[in-house]
N, C-alpha and C positions, 0 to 999 in steps of 0.2 A: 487581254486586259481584264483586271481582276473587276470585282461588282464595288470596291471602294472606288477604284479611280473612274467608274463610270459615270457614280455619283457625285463624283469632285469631293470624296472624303479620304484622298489616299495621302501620309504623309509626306508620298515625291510630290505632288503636283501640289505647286506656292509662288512663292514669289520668284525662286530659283531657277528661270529657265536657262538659261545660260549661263554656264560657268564658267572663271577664268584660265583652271588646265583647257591643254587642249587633247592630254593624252584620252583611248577609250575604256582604259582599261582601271581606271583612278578609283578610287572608292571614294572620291566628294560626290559623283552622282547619287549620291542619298542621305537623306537629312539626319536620317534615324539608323545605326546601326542596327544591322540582323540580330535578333532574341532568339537567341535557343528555347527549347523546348523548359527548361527548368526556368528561367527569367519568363515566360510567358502562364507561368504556372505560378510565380511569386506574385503577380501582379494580379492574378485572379484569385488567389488568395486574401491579396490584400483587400480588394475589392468586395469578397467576399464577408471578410473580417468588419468593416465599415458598415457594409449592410446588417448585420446583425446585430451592432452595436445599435444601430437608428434604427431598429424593429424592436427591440428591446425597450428603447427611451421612445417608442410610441404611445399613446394616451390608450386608456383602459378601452376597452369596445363599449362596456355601460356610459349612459348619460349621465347617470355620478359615478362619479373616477375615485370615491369615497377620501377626498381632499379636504370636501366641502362639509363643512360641520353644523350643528345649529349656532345660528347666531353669526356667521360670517355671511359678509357677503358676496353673491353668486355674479363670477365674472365671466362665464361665457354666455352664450345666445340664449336668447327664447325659447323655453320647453314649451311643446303642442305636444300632447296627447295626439300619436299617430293610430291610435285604437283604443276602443273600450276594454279597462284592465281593475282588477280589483285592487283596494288596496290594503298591504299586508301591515298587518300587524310588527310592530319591533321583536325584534328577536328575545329579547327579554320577557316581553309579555306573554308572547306565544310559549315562552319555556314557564312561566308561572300559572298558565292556563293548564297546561299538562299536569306539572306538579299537582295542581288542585285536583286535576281530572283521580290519578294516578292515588292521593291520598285517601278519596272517596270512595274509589272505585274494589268492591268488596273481594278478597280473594277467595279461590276456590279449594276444600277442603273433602277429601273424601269419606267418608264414615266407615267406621268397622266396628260391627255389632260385636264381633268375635273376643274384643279387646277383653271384656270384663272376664270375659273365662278363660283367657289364656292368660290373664294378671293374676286370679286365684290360683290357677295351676301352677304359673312358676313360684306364688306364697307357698302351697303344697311343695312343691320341689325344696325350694330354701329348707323348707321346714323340716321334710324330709333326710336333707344331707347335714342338715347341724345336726339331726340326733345322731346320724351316725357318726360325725366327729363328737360329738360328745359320750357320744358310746366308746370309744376310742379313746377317749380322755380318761375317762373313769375308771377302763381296762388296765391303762397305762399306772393311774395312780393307786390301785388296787396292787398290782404288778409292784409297784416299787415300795410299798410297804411291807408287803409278802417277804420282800427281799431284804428288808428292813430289820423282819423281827427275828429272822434264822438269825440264826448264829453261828460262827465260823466252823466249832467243833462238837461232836457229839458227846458231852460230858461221861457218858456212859459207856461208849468205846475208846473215846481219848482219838477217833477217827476223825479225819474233814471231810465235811459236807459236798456235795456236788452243786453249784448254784450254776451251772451252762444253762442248764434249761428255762429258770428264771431270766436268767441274762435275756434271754434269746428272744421271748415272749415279753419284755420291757422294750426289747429294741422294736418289735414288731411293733407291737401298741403305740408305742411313738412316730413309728413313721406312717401309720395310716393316719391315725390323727392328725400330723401335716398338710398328708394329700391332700385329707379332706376338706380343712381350712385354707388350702392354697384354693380349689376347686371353687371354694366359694367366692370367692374374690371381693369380697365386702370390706370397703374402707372406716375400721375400726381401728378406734386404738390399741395397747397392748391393757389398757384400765377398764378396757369398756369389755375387750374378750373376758376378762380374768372375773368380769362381775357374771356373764352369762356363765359361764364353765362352775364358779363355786356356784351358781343356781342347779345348775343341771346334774352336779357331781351331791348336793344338799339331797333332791329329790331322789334321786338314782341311790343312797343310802339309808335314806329314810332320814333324814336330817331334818328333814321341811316337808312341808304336804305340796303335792304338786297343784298345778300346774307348772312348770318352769318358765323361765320369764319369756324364754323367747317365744313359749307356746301365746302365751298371752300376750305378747308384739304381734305378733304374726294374726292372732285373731281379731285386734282392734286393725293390725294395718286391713285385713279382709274389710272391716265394713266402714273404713275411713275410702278407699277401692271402689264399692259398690256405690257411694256417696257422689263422687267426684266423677266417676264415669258419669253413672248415669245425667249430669251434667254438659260432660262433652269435654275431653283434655286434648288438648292439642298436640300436635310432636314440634313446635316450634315456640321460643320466648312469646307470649302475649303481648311485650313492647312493638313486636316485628308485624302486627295486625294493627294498620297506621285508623283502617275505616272504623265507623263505629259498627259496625256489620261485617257477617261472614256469610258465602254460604255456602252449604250442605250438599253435597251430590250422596244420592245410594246409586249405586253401578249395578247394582241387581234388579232394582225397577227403575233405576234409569229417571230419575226424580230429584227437584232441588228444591231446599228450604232456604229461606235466610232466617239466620239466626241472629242476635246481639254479641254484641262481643261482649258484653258487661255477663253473659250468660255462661260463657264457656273458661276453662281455665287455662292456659299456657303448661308445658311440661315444665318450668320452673317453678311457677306458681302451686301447681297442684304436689310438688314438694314443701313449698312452703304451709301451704295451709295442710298440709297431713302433719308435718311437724307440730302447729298448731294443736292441731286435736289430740295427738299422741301427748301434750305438754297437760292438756286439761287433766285426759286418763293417767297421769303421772305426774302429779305438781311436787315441784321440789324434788326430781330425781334427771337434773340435765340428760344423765350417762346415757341412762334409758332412755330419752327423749331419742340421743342422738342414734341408739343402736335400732329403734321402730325405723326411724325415715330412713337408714341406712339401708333394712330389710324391706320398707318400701320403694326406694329408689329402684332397688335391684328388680324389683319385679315388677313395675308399671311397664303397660302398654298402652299408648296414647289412642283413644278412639278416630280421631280429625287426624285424617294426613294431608298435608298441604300438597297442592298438587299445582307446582311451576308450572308446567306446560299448560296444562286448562288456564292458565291466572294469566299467563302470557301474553295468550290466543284472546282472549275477551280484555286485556287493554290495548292491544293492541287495534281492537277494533274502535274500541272507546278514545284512543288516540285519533286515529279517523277521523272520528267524526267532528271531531274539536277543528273548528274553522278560524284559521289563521290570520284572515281578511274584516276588514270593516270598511265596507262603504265602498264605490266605484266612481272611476274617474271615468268618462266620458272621452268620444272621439275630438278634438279640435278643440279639447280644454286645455288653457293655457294654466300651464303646474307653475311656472316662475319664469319671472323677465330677469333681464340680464340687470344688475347691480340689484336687486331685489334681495333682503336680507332672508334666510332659510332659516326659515319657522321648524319648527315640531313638525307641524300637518304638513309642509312643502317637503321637508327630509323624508317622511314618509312617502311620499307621492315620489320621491324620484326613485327610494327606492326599489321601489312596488312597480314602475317603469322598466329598471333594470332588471327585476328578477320576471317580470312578464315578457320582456326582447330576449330575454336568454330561454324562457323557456319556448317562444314561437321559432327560435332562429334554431334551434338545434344543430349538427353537425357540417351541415353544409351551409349552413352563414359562416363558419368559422376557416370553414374554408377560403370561401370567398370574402371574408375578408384578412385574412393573410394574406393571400393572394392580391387583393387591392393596395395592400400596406408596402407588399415587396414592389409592386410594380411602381407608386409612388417613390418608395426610396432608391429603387434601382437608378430609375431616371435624376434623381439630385444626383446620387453619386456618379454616374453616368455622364453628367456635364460636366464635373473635372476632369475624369480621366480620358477623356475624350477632345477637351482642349488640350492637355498636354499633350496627348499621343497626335493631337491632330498638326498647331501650332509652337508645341515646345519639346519637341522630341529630342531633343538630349534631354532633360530632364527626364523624361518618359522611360529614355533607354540606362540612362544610369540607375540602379537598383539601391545604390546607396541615397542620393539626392531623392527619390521618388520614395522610398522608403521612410526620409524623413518627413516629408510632405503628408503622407498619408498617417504618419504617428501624431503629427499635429492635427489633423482632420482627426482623425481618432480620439486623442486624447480632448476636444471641443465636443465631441458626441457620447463621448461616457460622463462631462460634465452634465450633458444634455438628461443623460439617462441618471444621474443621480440629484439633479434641480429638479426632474418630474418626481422624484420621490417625496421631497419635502414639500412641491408646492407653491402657494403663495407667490412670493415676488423673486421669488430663487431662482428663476429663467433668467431674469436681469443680471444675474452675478456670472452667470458662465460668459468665462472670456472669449469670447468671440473675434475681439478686438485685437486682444493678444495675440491671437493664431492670423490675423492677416496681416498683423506687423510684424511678428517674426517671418513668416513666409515672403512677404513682400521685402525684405533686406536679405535675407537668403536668396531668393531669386530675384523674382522682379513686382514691381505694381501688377503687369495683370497677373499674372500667377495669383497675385493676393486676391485681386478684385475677382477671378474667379471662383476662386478659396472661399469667399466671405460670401458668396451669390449659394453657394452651394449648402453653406453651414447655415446661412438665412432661412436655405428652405426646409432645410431637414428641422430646423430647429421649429418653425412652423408646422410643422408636422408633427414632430415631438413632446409641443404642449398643445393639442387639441386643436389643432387649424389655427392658431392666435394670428390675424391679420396683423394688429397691431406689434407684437415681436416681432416678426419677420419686416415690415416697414423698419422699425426703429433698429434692428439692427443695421439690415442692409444700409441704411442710410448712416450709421456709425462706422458699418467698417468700413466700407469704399471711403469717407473723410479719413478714418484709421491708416491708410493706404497712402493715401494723397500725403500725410503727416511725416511721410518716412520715406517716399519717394526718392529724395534726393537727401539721403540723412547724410550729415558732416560730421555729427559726434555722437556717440552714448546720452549725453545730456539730454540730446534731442528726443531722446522718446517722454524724459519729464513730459514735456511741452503736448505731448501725443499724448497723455494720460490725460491733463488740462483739456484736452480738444474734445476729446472722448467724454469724458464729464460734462461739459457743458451741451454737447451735442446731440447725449442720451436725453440732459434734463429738457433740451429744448422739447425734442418730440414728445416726451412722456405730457410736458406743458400744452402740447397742441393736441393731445388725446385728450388729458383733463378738462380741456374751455368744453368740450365737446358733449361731456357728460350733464346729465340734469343734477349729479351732486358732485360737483367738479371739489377736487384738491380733499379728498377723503383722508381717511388713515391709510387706504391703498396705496396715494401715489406717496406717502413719504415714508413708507416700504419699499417702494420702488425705489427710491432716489436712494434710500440706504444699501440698497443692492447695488444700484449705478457707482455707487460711490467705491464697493467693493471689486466691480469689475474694472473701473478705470486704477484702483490701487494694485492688481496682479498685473497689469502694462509693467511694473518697475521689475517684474521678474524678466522684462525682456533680454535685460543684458544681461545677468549668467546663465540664463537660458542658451540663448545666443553663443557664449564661449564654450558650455557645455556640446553644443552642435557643432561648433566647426572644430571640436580635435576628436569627437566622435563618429560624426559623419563626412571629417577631412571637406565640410566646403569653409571658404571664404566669404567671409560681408564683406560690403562696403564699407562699414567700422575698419574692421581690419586693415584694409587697403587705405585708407585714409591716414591709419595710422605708420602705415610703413612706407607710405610717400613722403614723410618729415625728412627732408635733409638731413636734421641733427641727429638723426638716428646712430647708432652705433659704428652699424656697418657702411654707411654712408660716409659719415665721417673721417672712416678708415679710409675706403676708398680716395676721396678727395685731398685726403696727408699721403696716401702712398703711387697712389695715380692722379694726378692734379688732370693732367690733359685728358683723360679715359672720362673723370666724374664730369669734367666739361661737358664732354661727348656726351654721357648720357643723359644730362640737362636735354642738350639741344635735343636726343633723341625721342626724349619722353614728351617735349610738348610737341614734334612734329606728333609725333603716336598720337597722343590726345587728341590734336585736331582732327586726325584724319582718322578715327573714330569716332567721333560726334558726327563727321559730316558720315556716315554711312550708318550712324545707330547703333554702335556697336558699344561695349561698357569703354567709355573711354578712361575711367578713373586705372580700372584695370591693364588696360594697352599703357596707361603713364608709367605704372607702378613698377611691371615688367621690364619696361625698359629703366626704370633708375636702377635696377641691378642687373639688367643683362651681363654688363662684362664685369661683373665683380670679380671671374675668376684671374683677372691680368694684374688682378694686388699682387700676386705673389712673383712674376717677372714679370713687372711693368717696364722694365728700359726695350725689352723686344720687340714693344709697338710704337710706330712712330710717333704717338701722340702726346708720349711722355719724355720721346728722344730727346736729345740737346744737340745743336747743331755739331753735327762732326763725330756725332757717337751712333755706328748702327753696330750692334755684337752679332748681327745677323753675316756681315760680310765674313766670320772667320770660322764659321758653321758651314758644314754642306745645305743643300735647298732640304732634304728629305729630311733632317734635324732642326732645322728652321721647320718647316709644316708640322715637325710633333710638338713643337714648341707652340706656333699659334691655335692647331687644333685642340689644344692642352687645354686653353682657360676655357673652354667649356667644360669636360670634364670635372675642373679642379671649381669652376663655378658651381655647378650642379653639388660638389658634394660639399664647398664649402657653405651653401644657401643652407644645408641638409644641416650642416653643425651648429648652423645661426637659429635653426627652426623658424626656417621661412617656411610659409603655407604653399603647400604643391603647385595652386596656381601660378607663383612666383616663379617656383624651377621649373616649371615646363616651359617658360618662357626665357628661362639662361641656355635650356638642351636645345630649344628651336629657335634660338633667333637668329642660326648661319643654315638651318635644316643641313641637308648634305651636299653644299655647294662645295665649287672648287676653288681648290686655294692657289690661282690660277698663275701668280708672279712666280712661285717656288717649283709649280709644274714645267713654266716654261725651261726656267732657270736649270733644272736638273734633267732635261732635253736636251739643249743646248750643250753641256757638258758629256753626254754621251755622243759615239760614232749611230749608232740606231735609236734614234729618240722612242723608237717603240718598244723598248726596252723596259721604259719607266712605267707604271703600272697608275694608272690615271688614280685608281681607289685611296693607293696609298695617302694621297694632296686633295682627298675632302675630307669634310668635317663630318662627326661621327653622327649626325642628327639626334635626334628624330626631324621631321618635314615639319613645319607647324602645322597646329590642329584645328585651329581656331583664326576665326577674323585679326582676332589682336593679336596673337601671335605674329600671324602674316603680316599687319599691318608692321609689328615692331622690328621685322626681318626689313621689311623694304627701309622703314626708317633709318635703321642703322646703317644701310647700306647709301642711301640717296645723303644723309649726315658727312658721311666721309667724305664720298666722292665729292661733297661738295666744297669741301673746303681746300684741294687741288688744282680750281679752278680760279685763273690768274685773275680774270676780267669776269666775276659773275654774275653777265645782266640776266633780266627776265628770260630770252630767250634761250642763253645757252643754258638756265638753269632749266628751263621746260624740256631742250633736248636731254639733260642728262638724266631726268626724271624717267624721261620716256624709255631709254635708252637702257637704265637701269631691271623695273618694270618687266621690259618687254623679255629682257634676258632672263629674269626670272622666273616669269612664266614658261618659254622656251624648257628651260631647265628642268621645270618641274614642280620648283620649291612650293608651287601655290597649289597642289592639285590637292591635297589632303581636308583645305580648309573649303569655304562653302562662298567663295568671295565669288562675283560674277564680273562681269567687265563694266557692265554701269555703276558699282562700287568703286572700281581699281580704276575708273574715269573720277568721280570724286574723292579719290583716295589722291588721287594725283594733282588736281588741283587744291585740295588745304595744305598739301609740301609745298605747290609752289607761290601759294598764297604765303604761306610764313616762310621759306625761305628767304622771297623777297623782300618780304620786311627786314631778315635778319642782314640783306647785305644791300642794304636800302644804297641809294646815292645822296650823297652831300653836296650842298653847293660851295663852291670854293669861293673866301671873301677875297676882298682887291688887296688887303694888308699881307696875307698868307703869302707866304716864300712858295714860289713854283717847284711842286712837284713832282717827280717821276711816276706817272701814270705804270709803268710797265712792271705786269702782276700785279699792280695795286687797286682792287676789284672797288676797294671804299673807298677812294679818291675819288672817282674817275666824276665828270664834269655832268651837270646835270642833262643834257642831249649828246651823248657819247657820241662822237662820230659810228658810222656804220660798218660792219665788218669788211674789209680788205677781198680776202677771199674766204667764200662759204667752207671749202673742204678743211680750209685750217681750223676755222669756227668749230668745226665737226671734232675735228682732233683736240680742241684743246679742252672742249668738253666732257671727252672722258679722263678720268684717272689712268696713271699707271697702276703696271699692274702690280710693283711693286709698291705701292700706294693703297690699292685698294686691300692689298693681301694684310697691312700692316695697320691701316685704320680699320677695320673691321674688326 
């Protein structure tokens, strides 16, 4: 005995103790087919799948879920101060307080005494390499005059001159001159070279008295140099120095000044103010301004070097110390009551709350409360899948129907996790309502009711513990439920939206009296959300069609729909088999009663049988119920052609249901309503005809099944069978009709046909009486008036006198009660 059936949680142990096979070998001893390893794996998947989705749509772990803004008002419990906690500054403020920190706070700068002599020396260098490009200039133009004044030929020999060796000493001269102007790399123009060159080229011939100009740039840039250092230049813009102060480290003694910033210059600046100076020593000669700062630029070394890493390290401490916090909230201070509007100072405080719980809870709160969250949601989800697998195990074991159930459970808790994202009254819109009425007309009420128990609590969980959600649902959708219970049409879920609306508004009404500011802007948010959940109810019906050719089930819609006589294929039936459509009238209301009386879908056991024999449209004269006296085509057939002919209109039912796009329910109900009984007239018959009756091969004269599967099936098998018989019988009072009930029954259990379904015998005892309750109505007795012409009672079952004389003799009574067998073979 397993540790389920200990505890009375094993799907065998139910209602079902006794079944009505009697064989031991039957597979109806269990409610719930065996799951493979891959089905048992799909359902913990899914399972898995639902829990994640409801941990997801769980509330933030802070006491503000940051939903809540200034100026709204606050709709969960009482905040207490569960400890003494600072309270923090807004993020903004605290980022303005740095900035300010940040602007003021002086960077650090290193000094280098060295600057001002390494600034003269690379003046010297400059100055040193333009004489020798100009020395190279002079060469060059000396060079090409020389070459200038010769003359091709010696008038005095009438000889030509040699000029290689000029050539040669012009080409040199020019290309040092190049190097040495490429070496310098000073950004002049070709106006401003060609002013310094004719200076240097003037001097160099005695044209002009020297100094040459660059000599004199070069010695105003020296003491424009000595000027500005000694000031202090920086290696970075002056912009980029925000404080009004700097200060000074010397690395050699290890010592630090602050300086002014208004004191020192930036390396752009101290460009600009040397161009200055160079404009006074030079007014009215741009070129020359521009060729000084040029020669200046090139050779500045900045005294101050900015030093990141030192400037870094000391805001970084200065950031420190900047305190985030103003003011403390106290243990068993209440920060905000529930509807209390959230001030400035209350948004503060919660969230100065929050970031104080996160920081005492550290890594192992987060544990434990995951760990809290999953075990809550495990157990919601844990009570559906548990009543189904406990009390609805066909659904359980079907992968397709279970599949669909939990895409709707699914698809209610990703609404759940996208209403917690916006907030506000958005819980109110998730259809909740939707998903127990579609589940509840797919299966059944409680399927829904437990549907709607489970999404109630997740969804409580979902927005922060909301007592009042999870009330007003629950009590919406169990009414959602009860609205569709017994639907008759599509129209009816209108009516289920109306219900739903009004039922939402009532509770949300009996929250509101409740409130000290009752009927706020809140609840007519709410009601505009109510009003959007009972508006997605009208998606039920293509919802609904879209599911049953996807996940192949059947509604009661459906079945509703295709119980209309005037249907198509009905209609055919009743033009082409007058006596068959008969037949199945009578069969379908025995089926209906005698599933109501056991609880079984009785809509479904009707519906089955109004098409069970549809397949005998196509040879209806071969069953006697469309015979004409004196016509059987059976007598001029062998029996073994005769039985392919009756076991046919299953067959030709099943594939003709297939071409009408009847829903599978329907045909599993045309392939089992004879299961694989015998066709017992044509068996005998083609015995008889042989010398060794054991000849004949009993397989060949049944019907091809399957067994029925189900209650209504079976019930619509016995139907059809106790319908026939009954109408063979000459005189059918009460009693012979209770023999032939029983008679029929018992043989087919004998047989077998019932061991597949789940029927037990105190069923098949009320199964047996709503037959013989309504057949007796149907062959009631009439009183004969004194005017009426005397009768012939004999076979005439509706005649007969209201106190029938009593039977003769019992064994005939017995006899006449059953059918032949050629009777039953041919009404069937």
């Amino acid at each position: 005995m397993s540790f389920l059936d200990r505890i009375g949680l094993s799907p065998k142990s139910g209602r079902y103790s006794r079944r009505a096979g009697l064989r031991t070998d039957r597979r109806a001893d269990r409610d719930t087919p065996r799951m493979g390893r891959k089905d048992v794996l799909a359902r913990v998947g899914m399972f898995l799948v639902l829990a994640v989705l409801a941990l997801l749509a769980f509330p933030n772990v802070a006491v503000y879920d940051g939903t809540a803004r200034v100026g709204d008002v606050w709709q969960s419990d009482d905040v207490v101060a569960p400890f003494d906690f600072s309270i923090r500054l807004p993020e903004e403020e605290i980022q303005a307080r740095r900035d300010s920190v940040l602007q003021s706070e002086a960077p650090i700068f290193s000094e280098r005494p060295e600057a001002l002599a390494q600034t003269l020396a690379r003046l010297d260098s400059v100055d040193a390499r333009l004489d020798s490009a100009f020395a190279a200039y002079v060469a060059w133009e000396q060079s090409q005059s020389r070459l200038d004044e010769v003359t091709v030929a010696d008038p005095a020999t009438d000889e030509p001159v040699d000029l290689s060796g000029l050539r040669a000493a012009l080409r040199r001269d020019s290309l040092r001159y190049i190097e040495q102007r490429q070496a310098l790399s000073l950004s002049l123009s070709p106006r401003q070279w060609d002013l310094m060159l004719r200076s240097a080229f003037d001097v160099a011939t005695g044209r002009a008295p020297g100094p040459t100009l660059d000599d004199r740039l070069l010695g105003e840039d020296s003491r424009i140099a000595r000027e500005l250092l000694g000031r202090g230049v920086l290696n970075v813009p002056i912009d980029s120095v925000r404080s009004p102060t700097l200060l000074v480290q010397d690395l050699d003694q290890r010592s630090e000044t602050e300086r002014r910033r208004s004191d020192v210059v930036g390396i752009d600046e101290a460009i600009v103010l040397a161009r200055r100076s160079l404009f006074a020593a030079f007014p009215s000669h741009p070129d020359t301004v521009a060729i000084g700062a040029a020669l200046f630029a090139s050779a500045l070394d900045p005294s101050l070097v900015y030093d990141a890493e030192a400037t870094e390290r000391k805001r970084n401490q200065t950031l420190n110390s900047v305190l985030p916090t103003r003011g403390r909230v106290r243990e068993s201070q209440i920060i905000i009551r529930r509807y209390d509007e959230v001030t400035q100072a209350r948004f503060e405080m919660l969230q100065s709350l929050d970031y104080a719980q996160r920081e005492r809870s550290g890594d192992s709160s987060w544990i434990a409360t995951v760990l809290g969250r999953s075990i809550l949601v495990f157990s919601a989800i844990a009570l559906f899948f548990l009543y189904t697998y406990l009390l609805r195990p066909a659904i359980f074991a079907n992968l397709r129907k279970f599949t669909l159930a939990c895409i709707v459970l699914g698809g209610v808790i990703f609404g759940f996790l996208i209403a917690g994202a916006f907030g506000g009254a958005a819980p109110y819109a998730v259809p909740v309502a939707l998903a127990s009425i579609l589940l509840t007309i797919v299966f059944d009420s409680r399927v829904g009711s437990f549907a709607t128990m489970t999404l109630a609590a997740i969804g409580g969980l979902a927005f922060g513990y909301d007592f009042p959600f999870t009330f007003a649902t629950l009590i919406v959708g169990v009414l959602a439920v009860f609205s569709v219970r017994d639907v008759k049409n599509r129209s009816q879920i209108l009516a289920s939206a109306g219900l739903v609306f009004l039922a939402y508004t009532l509770v949300l009404v009996g929250h509101e009296l409740l409130r000290a500011d009752p009927f706020s802007s809140l609840f007519w948010a709410d009601l505009v959300a109510v009003a959007v959940n009972a508006a997605l109810i009208m998606l039920a019906a293509p919802l609904l069609w879209g599911m049953e050719r996807v996940f192949g089930v059947t509604t009661d819609m459906t079945l509703l729909e295709l119980s209309d006589t005037n249907r198509t294929l009905l209609k055919k039936l009743s033009m082409q088999a007058p006596g068959t459509f008969n037949h199945s009238l009578q069969v379908a209301n025995l089926a209906e009663a005698a599933a109501d009386a056991i609880g079984a879908n009785a809509l479904r056991a009707r519906v089955g049988a109004l098409y069970h024999d549809i397949g005998k449209m196509l040879k209806p004269e071969y069953f006697i119920e469309n015979q004409q006296p004196g016509e059987n085509p059976h007598e001029k057939i062998k029996p073994s052609m005769s039985a392919l002919v009756i076991a046919a209109h299953v067959k030709e039912g099943v594939q003709l249901g297939r071409e009408q796009n009847l829903p599978q329910v329907v045909i599993d109900f045309i392939a089992s309503h004879h299961g694989t009984s015998l066709i017992e007239f044509f068996y005998r018959k083609a015995q008889e005809a042989e010398e060794d009756p054991a000849v004949v091969d009993e397989s060949d004269y049944r019907y091809p099944g399957p067994r029925p599967q189900t209650n209504e099936q079976a019930i619509v098998m016995l139907a059809d069978s106790i319908e026939a018989a009954s109408r063979s019988l000459s005189k059918p009072t009460p009693r012979r009709l209770e023999t032939l009930i029983e008679g029929i029954v018992a043989s087919r259990v004998a047989d077998g046909q019932l061991d597949e379904s789940t029927l037990t015998f105190a069923d098949l005892a009320r199964i047996k009486d709503a037959f013989h309750s309504l057949l007796c109505g149907i062959y009631h007795f009439r009183v004969r008036y004194p005017d009426q012409e005397e009768e012939s009672t004999a076979g005439d079952g509706a005649a007969a006198t209201a106190d029938p004389p009593a039977e003769p003799v019992a064994e005939a009574e017995a006899d006449e009660t059953k059918p032949t067998s050629e009777e039953r073979s041919t009404l069937g």
